[in-house]
C-alpha positions, -999 to +999 in steps of 0.1 A: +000+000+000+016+034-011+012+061+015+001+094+000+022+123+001+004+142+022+011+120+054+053+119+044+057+151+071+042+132+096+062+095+092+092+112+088+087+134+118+073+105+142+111+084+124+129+113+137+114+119+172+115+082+180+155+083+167+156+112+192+138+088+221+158+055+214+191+073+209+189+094+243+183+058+259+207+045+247+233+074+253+222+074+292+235+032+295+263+038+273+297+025+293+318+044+267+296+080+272+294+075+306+337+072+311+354+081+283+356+116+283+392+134+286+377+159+311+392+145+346+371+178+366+342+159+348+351+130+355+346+128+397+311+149+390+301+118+368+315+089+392+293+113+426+262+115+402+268+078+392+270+068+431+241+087+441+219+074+415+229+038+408+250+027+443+229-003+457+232+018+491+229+052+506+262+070+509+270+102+522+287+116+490+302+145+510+323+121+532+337+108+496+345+141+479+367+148+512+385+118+515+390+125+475+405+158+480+425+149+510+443+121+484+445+147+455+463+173+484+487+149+497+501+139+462+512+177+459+531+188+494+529+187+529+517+219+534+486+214+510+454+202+535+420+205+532+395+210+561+364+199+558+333+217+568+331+199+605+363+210+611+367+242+599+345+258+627+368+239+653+400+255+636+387+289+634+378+290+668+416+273+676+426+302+659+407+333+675+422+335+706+396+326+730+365+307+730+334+296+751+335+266+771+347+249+808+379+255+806+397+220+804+425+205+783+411+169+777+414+140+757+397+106+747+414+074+772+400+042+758+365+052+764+359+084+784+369+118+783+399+123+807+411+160+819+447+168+813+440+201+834+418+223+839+431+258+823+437+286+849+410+308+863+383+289+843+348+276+854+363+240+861+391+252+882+372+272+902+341+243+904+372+219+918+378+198+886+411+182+888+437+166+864+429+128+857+390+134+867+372+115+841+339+133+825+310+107+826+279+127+817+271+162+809+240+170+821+224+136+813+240+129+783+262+100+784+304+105+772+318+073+784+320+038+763+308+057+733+340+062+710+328+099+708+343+119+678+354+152+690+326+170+663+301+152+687+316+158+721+324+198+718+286+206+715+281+192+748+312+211+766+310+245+748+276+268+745+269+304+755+284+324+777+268+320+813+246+290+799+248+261+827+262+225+826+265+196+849+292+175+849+291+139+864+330+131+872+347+100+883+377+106+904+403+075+905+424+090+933+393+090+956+375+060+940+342+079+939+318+097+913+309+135+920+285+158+905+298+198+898+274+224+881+291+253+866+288+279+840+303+283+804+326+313+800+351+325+774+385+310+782+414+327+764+439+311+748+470+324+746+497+321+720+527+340+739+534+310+767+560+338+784+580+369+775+608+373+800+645+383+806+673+358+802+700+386+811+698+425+814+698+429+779+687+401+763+645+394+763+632+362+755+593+355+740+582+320+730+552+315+706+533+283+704+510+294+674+499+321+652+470+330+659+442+364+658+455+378+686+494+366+683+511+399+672+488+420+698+500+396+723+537+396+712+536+432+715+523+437+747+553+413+758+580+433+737+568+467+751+573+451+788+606+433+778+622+469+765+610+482+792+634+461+816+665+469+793+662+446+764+686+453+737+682+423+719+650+396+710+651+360+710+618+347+692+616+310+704+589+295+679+600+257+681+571+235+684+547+259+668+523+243+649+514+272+626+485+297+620+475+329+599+501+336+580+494+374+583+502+377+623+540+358+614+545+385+588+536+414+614+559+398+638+586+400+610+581+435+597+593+445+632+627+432+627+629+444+592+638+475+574+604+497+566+590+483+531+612+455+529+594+427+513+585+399+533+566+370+516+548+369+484+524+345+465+527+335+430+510+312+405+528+291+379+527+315+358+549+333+379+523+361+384+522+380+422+484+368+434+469+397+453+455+396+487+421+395+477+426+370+453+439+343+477+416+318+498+423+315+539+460+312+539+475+293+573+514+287+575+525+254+590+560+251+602+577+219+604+588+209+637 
């Protein structure tokens, strides 16, 4: 049967359109569409999209792309890192000088969380918290035989300023449990451990980071330091396990001639990258 001219448009249209349909289907299960592309920046888009669509179960895609960017870092130098969003908020607040909490130096034995020491003048010094005093509950929520991570366990220490906590406490040296309630308050932490004389002329300042408020703090110590007679500056920054970058270069510019450079930042192009143009910049120094 011949089909009359006037219905060509429309076969050749539905040909096309169902071309269109088959070949789009096709395209989508293709193994060689879906990985061989020369584009490696598309390449870890396509394998997340792939996981989140096809992966027989739920994966938390973020986790990935971290532990993918850490391995990318550490093939380029050991000053390359990458925090993740969890931790960032913990290393800003490393870095601003003081923060709200109970005051304690702490870390995870085995199970619980046990107090190093309680930092000076804070709430848990003055509520009678000791070194070795292990934290069982805050409040009534449970810290021991829990493998806490630390994102988990800082809510439940820190919170506003004058905001209440109680602390359930297991003391080894007296074999008993004891209950203290204090209140949250902003703990400083300093970067300057001491600034004092080794001679009549010489002054000596040690710095154990670089922090916000490193150079304000150095400076306070060098004022009192010149005060006394000193001639000459020993900067003692062994052990320091880095910071801003800015507050190292501020420290430096005091020993240096005015407008002599310091430290710049260039691309492999070998062009000077502006302030503005760089992401947050920390220096790590190597022990």
């Amino acid at each position: 049967m011949k089909i009359k001219k006037i219905y060509w448009p429309i076969v050749l249209f539905s040909a096309i359109a169902l071309g269109v349909i088959v070949g789009g289907k096709l395209n989508t299960f293709s193994p060689q569409n879906s990985y061989s592309s020369n584009s490696n920046k598309s390449k870890l888009n396509r394998l997340i999209d792939f996981i989140e669509r096809d992966y027989v179960d739920q994966v938390d895609t973020d986790s990935i792309v971290d532990l993918t960017v850490n391995g990318i870092l550490e093939k380029l130098d050991p000053h390359s890192v990458y925090i993740s969003k969890n931790e960032f908020d913990e290393v800003s607040e490393s870095m601003r000088g003081d923060f709200v909490g109970i005051g304690v130096n702490f870390y995870m034995y085995k199970d619980s969380v046990a107090v190093i020491k309680p930092l000076q003048n804070g709430p848990s010094e003055k509520a009678g918290i000791k070194s070795g005093d292990r934290i069982l509950y805050a409040d009534k929520y449970k810290l021991f035989g829990r493998k806490l991570p630390n994102d988990s366990l800082f809510p439940k220490l820190r919170g506003e300023v004058g905001s209440e906590v109680t602390l359930t406490l297991f003391r080894k040296s007296e074999n008993k449990q004891l209950k203290v309630k204090l209140k949250r308050d902003v703990i400083p932490i300093k970067s300057v451990d001491v600034a004092l004389m080794l001679d009549p002329t010489i002054g000596y300042i040690k710095i154990n980071r670089f922090a916000e408020s490193t150079y304000k703090e150095y400076k306070e110590g060098l004022l009192k330091l010149k005060a006394k007679g000193a001639k000459t500056i020993v900067i003692d920054v062994r052990d320091n396990g880095g910071g801003y970058l800015d507050q190292a270069v501020k420290i430096a510019d005091d020993f240096l001639v005015k407008d002599a450079p310091i430290v710049s930042t260039k691309n492999k192009k070998d062009e000077l990258i502006k302030p503005k143009q760089r992401a947050e910049v920390f220096l790590k120094t190597e022990k």
